[in-house]
N, C-alpha and C positions, 0 to 999 in steps of 0.2 A: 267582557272582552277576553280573558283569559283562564281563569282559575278557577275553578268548580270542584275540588278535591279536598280530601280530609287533611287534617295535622299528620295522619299516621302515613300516609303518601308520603310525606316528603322525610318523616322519621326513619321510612322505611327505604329509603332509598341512597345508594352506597355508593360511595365518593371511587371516582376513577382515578388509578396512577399508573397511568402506563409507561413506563419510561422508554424511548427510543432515540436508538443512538444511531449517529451517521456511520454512513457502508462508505470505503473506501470504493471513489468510481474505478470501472474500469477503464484502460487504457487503448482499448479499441471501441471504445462506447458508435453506436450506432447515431449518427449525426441525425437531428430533427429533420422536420420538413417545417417551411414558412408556419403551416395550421395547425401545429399542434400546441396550441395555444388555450386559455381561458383566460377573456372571452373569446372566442373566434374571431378573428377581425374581418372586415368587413368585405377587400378586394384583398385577396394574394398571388402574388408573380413568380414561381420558383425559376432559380435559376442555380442549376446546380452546379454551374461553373466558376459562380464568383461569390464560393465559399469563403468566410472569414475565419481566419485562427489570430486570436489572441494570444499576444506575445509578451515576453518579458519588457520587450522594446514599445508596447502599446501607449499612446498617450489617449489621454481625455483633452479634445478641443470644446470653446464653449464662447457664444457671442457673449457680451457684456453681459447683460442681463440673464443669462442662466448659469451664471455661478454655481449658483445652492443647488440644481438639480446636478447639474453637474459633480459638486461635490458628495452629493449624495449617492449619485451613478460609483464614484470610486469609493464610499465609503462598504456599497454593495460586494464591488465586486475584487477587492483588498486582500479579506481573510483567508478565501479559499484559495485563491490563485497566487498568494503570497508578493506579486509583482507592485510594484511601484504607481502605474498607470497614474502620474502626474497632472494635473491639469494644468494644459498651459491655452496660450493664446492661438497659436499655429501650429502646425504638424506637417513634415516633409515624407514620412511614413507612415508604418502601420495607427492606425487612429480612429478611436470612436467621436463622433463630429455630430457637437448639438447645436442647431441653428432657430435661430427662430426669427421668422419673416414671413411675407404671404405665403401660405401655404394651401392650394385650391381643395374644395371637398370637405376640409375634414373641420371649421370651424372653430369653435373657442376652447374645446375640449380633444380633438380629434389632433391626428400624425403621419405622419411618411415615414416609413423607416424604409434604407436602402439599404443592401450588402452588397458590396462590391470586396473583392479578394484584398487589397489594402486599406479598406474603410468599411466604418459603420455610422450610418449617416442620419440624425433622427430631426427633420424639420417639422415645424408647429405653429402656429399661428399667437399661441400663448404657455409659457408655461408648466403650467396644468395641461398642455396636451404633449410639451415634450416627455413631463414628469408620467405619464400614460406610455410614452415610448419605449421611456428605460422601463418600465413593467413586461411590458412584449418582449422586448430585449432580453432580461434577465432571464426569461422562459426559453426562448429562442437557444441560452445557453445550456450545457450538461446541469443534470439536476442539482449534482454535486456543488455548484456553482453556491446553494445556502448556505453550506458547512462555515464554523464557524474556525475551522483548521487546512492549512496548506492539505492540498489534494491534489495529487499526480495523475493527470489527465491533458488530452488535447480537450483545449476551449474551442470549439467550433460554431460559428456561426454559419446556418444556411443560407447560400446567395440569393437573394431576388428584392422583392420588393412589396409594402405592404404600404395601404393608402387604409386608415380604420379610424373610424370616428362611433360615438351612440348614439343609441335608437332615443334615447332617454337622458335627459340632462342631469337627473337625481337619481343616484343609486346610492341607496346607504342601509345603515347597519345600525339597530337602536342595541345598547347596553343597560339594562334594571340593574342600577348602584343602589335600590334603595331596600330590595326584600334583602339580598345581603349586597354589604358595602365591600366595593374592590378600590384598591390603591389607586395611588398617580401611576404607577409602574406597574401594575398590571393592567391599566387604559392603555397607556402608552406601548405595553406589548401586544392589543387587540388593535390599536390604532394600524401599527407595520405590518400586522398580518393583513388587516384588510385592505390596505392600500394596493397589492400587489394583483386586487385582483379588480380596480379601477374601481374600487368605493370611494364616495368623493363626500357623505355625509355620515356623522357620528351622532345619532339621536342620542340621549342621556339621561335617562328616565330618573328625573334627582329627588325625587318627593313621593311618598307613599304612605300608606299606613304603617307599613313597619318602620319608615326612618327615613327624615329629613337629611340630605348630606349636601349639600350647599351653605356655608357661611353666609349672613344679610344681619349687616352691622348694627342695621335697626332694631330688628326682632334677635336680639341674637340666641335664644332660648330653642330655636327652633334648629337649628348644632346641637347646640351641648346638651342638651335637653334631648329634643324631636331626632337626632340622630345617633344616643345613647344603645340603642339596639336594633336587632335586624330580626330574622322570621328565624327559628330555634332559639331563642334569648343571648344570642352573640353578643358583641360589646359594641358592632356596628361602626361609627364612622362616619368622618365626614370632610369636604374639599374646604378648606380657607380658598380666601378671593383670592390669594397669590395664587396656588394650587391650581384653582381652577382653571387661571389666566395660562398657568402655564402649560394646559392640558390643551386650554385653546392655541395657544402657538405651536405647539408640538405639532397635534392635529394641521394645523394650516401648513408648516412645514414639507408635510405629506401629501397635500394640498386635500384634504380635508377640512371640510366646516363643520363646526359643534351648533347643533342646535338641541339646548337648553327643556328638559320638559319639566314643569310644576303643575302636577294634574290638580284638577278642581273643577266642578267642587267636589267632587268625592272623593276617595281615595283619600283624603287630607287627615287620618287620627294622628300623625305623627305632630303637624301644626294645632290641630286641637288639644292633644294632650299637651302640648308647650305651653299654649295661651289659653286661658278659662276665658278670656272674655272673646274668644270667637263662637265659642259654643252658644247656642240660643239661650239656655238655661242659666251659663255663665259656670257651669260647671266642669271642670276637664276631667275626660275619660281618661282611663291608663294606657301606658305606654300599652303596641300591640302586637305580637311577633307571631299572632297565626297566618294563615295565609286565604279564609275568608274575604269575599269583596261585596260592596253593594252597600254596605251598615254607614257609611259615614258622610257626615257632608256641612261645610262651612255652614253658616247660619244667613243665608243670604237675606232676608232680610234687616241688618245689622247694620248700620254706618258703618262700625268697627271693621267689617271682613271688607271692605272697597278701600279703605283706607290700606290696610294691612296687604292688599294688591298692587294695590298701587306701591308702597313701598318693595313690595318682593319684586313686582315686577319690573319696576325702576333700576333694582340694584343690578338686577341680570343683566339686565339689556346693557347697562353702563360697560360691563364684562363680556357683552358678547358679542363681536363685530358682524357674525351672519345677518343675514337680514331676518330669520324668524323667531319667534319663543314658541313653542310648545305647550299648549295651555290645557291637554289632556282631554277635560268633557264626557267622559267613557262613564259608561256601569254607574249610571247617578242615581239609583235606587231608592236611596235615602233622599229624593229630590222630588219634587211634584213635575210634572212640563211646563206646566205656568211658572213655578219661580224658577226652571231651568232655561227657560227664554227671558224670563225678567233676570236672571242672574248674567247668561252671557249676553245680554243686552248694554251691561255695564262692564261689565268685565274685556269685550272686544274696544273699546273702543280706549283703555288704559291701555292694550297694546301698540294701538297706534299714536299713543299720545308720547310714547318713549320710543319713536322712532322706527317699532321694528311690525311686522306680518305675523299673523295668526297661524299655526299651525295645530291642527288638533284630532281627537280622533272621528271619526265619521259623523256623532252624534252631535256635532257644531253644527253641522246644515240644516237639522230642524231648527236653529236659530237666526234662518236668513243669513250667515257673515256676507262681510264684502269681498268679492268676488278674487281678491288678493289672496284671502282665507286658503287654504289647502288643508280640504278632511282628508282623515288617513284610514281607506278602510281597511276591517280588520277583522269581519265578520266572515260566516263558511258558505251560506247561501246564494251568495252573487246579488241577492236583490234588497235594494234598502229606498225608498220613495226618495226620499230629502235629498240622498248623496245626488240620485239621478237628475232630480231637479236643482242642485247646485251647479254639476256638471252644465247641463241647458244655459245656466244664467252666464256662463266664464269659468266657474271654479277650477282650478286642477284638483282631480286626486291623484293621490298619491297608494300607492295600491300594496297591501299586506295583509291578504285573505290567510288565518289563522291556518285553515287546511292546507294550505301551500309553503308560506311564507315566515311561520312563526317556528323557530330553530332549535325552539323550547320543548317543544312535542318531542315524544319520544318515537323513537326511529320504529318499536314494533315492542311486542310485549312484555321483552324481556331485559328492553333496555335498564340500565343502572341510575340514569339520570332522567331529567325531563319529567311532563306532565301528558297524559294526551287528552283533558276535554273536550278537543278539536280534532280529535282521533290521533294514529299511528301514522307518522308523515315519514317517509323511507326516500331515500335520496331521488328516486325516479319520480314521484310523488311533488319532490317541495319543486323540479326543472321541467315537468308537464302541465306548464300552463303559461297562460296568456293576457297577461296585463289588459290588451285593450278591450277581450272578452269578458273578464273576468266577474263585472257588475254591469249588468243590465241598464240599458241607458247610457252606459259611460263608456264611450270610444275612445279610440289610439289618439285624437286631436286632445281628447282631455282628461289625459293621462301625465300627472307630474313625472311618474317614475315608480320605483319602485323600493320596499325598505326590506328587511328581514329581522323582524325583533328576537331578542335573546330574553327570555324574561325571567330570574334568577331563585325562583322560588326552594329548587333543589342545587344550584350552583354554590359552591363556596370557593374554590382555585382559580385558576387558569388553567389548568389542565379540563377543568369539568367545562368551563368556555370551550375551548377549544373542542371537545370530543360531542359538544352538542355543534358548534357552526361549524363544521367540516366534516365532513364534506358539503355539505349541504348551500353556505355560503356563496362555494364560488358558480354554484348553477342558477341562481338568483340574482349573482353580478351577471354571468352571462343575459339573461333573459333583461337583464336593464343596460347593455351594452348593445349584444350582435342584434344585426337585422333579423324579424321574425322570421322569413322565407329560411335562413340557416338554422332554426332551431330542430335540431335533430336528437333523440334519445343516444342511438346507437355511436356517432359519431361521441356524442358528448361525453358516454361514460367510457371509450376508449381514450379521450384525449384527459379528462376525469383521473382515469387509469396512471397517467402518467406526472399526474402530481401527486403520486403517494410517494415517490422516494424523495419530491422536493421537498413537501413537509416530513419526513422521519428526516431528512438532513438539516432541518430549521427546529425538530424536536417537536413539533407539532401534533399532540396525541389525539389522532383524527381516529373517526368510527369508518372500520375497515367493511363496510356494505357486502352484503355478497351478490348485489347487484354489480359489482364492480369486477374487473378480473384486475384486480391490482400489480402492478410492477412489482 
C-alpha cells in the first residue's frame, strides 16, 4: 500500500523548521470577491454594494441550538480583531446571524451565507452545515483574520450571496500515530487546520508494526508494551481511553468524526510482539521500528486471535460513536487468500456484532463484505477486479489513489520529508483528478468520497505534518467539496495563492510550490 523504501531513506531525510511569523495587514487591503474561496462554493451572487465591515459594535446572534458554533465563530474571530463580538440572542445592528431551519438546496452538510451591509447571515439545515458557513466566512475575511494578535485592518466582508453544499458526504483526512506517535495536542492542532477546509472525517491509523497506540484494558500489553517504540527507535506512545475519548469530542466539536483503524491481519508485529500466544508458534518477534511491510500477520487460524478481536474491537467501538472501525486488510503478504477470506470471514461480522460498519482498505472486497463495508482504494493503476465488483453489488468506495491522494509522497526530488514509491506528487498533481474516474468500473453514484492519507514514516513534528499536507490538503477538500464542472487548475492555484498568508498568519509551515505564485 505504501512503503517500499530503505531504513537509510528515512535516516536520510531532514526534519523541517520553518518558522513563520504573521505580517502586519495592510490597511487598504484589497476587499475579496464571494469565490475566492477553498473549496469553491457551489452558486455565488456578488453584490458589491452590500459589503459588510466588522465593527467594534458587531455582535454574534445564534438560534438555540447553535450555541457552540457560534461560540466557536467568536472564539475565531476575538484574537485578531481584538473586539468583543458577544453572543447574544438578538441584534438591532451591525450582526453576524446564525440561523438554522429549512434551508432549500444545500441539505444536512450544505449553507446560505448572505452579506448584506448591516449583516452577515449564515442559514443551514443542521449544524454541521452552519459550522461549513463560518469556514467560508472566515475566508471571505482579510487573511490576517488567523493572527493570533490584535491587527489593525478594515474587516471586510464581500456583499452578495452564496447557496454551497458537497459533491461528496466524506471528505477526510487519515493521520499514521503508529510509525511515530503524535500527542493529543498535536491531533487536536491537525484536527483545526483541517476543519477549515470542510474536512469532516479524521482516519487514525492506531496500530502497526512499529507501535500500538490505543489503550484496551483487556490486552493491556499491547500500550505499554506494543506502543514502547516507533520507526528510528523513539520511545513512541500511546492514547489512554480517556485521551482518546477526548480526541473524539474535540474532533466532533469541529464537527468532525474519528474513525478508528486497527489494521489486520498484517501490519499487526506491534500486537504480536505484546502477545506470544497470538503468533502461530506462540513465539513473539521483537519489538520493530523499520519501516518494511508485508512480513507479518496474526495467526488466523488460532481461537486465540478472534477472541483477542473481539476484545480490541469491542473496546473501540465502546469509545467510538462514528458509525465505522477501520479494519485495515492491506499488504497481507504474510497471509494466503484462502485464510485472508477465511480470516475476514470472521473478522467482519465481530464488527457488526459491536454495533458499528467496516471500513477497510480496497483488499476487503475480495472478501465479498456486506455491502455497508466501504473499501478505501489506495492503489496507482485505476483498476482492481473486486473493488469494481463491490461497487456493482452497492458498496461505496471511498477513493485514495496513492499517486493523487497520499500527502506522504514527496512533492519532487528534492523534498526533505516524504517517501515517493507512488512517485513525486507536486500540488497540480495530487488536484488533477477525478474521483468518479479514477477506478474503472466505479462511477460518481459509488463514490463514498474522498480521504488524503498522511503516513508518518519520515514525520516526527507538526511542523513536518504540516509542510507534507499543505498545500496539498486543501485541493483534495476541494475535489470532495465543489461540483466537478468547477474544477479548474488555473483558477484553483490562484485562489490556492491566496491562503499562503492565511496559513504564515496561523504559523502554518506549508511547502511554497512554484507551481504557485504565492501572495
Amino acid at each position: 500500500m505504501r512503503r517500499r523504501v530503505s531504513l537509510a531513506a528515512l535516516l536520510g531525510a531532514a526534519l523541517l523548521a520553518v518558522t513563520t511569523l504573521a505580517q502586519p495587514a495592510s490597511a487598504t487591503q484589497v476587499v475579496k470577491q464571494l469565490t475566492d474561496v477553498v473549496p469553491i462554493p457551489v452558486q455565488a451572487k456578488p453584490n458589491p454594494r452590500s459589503d459588510f465591515t466588522l465593527t467594534s459594535t458587531t455582535v454574534i446572534t445564534a438560534d438555540r441550538g447553535a450555541a457552540q458554533v457560534a461560540d466557536y465563530l467568536g472564539g475565531l474571530l476575538r484574537p485578531s480583531t481584538g473586539y468583543r463580538l458577544p453572543v447574544v440572542s438578538q441584534a438591532r445592528s451591525s450582526a453576524i446571524q446564525l440561523e438554522l431551519g429549512p434551508t432549500a438546496q444545500v441539505g444536512d452538510q450544505g449553507y446560505q451565507l448572505d452579506v448584506a451591509k448591516k449583516s452577515v447571515t449564515i442559514r443551514a439545515n443542521t449544524n454541521e452545515g452552519l459550522f461549513a458557513g463560518v469556514q467560508t466566512l472566515r475566508q471571505l475575511l482579510p487573511a490576517s483574520i488567523e493572527s493570533k494578535t490584535v491587527q489593525r485592518t478594515r474587516w471586510v466582508v464581500p456583499g452578495g450571496q452564496i447557496v454551497d453544499y458537497p459533491r461528496f458526504g466524506y471528505r477526510g483526512a487519515m493521520l499514521d500515530v503508529a510509525r511515530h506517535f503524535f500527542t493529543v495536542d498535536q491531533v487536536k492542532l491537525y484536527i483545526d487546520q483541517i476543519a477549515q477546509y470542510k474536512i469532516n472525517r479524521l482516519h487514525l491509523h492506531l496500530a502497526d508494526d512499529q507501535g500500538w497506540r490505543i489503550e484496551i484494558k483487556s490486552w493491556p500489553r499491547l500500550a505499554t508494551y506494543g506502543g514502547s517504540t516507533e520507526v528510528g527507535g523513539g520511545t513512541g506512545g500511546y492514547y489512554t481511553q480517556e485521551q482518546y475519548k477526548d480526541l473524539v469530542a474535540y474532533a466532533a466539536s469541529r464537527h468532525i468524526t474519528i474513525i478508528p483503524e486497527i489494521d489486520m491481519p498484517g501490519h499487526t508485529n506491534a500486537a504480536l510482539a505484546s502477545y506470544p500466544e497470538l503468533n502461530c508458534d506462540g513465539v513473539a518477534p521483537p519489538l520493530y521500528t523499520g519501516i518494511d511491510v508485508g512480513f507479518s500477520s496474526l495467526c488466523v487460524n488460532k481461537e486465540i486471535t478472534y477472541k483477542f478481536l473481539d476484545d480490541v474491537i469491542g473496546e473501540l467501538a465502546a469509545m467510538t460513536p462514528g458509525k465505522y472501525l477501520h479494519i485495515g486488510g492491506d499488504e497481507a503478504q504474510a497471509t494466503t487468500p484462502g485464510d485472508y477470506r477465511m480470516f475476514m470471514s470472521q473478522v467482519l461480522p465481530l464488527v457488526a456484532k459491536h454495533g458499528k460498519l467496516a471500513q477497510g482498505w480496497h483488499e476487503i472486497a475480495e472478501a465479498d463484505p456486506a455491502v455497508t463495508a466501504v473499501p478505501q482504494f489506495w492503489d496507482t493503476d485505476g483498476q482492481d477486479d473486486a473493488t469494481a465488483a463491490a461497487a456493482a453489488r452497492g458498496n461505496k468506495i471511498l477513493m485514495s489513489p496513492a499517486n493523487k491522494a497520499y500527502i506522504d509522497m514527496q512533492y519532487n526530488a528534492n523534498s526533505p520529508l516524504g517517501l515517493h514509491w507512488a512517485g513525486y506528487v507536486e500540488v497540480q498533481d495530487s488536484y488533477n483528478w477525478d474521483p468518479a474516474t479514477t477506478v474503472q468500473g466505479v462511477g460518481e453514484q459509488s463514490v463514498a468520497g474522498v480521504e488524503a492519507p498522511l503516513w508518518s514514516e519520515t514525520l516526527i513534528t507538526s511542523d513536518n505534518i504540516e509542510y507534507m499536507a499543505f498545500p496539498r490538503l486543501a485541493g483534495i477538500a476541494e475535489i470532495g467539496w465543489s461540483p466537478q464542472p468547477s474544477h479548474d487548475w488555473n483558477s484553483y492555484r490562484a485562489r490556492l495563492a491566496d491562503q499562503g498568508p492565511r496559513w504564515t498568519a496561523e504559523g502554518i509551515d506549508f511547502y511554497r510550490s512554484q507551481q504557485v505564485d504565492w501572495k
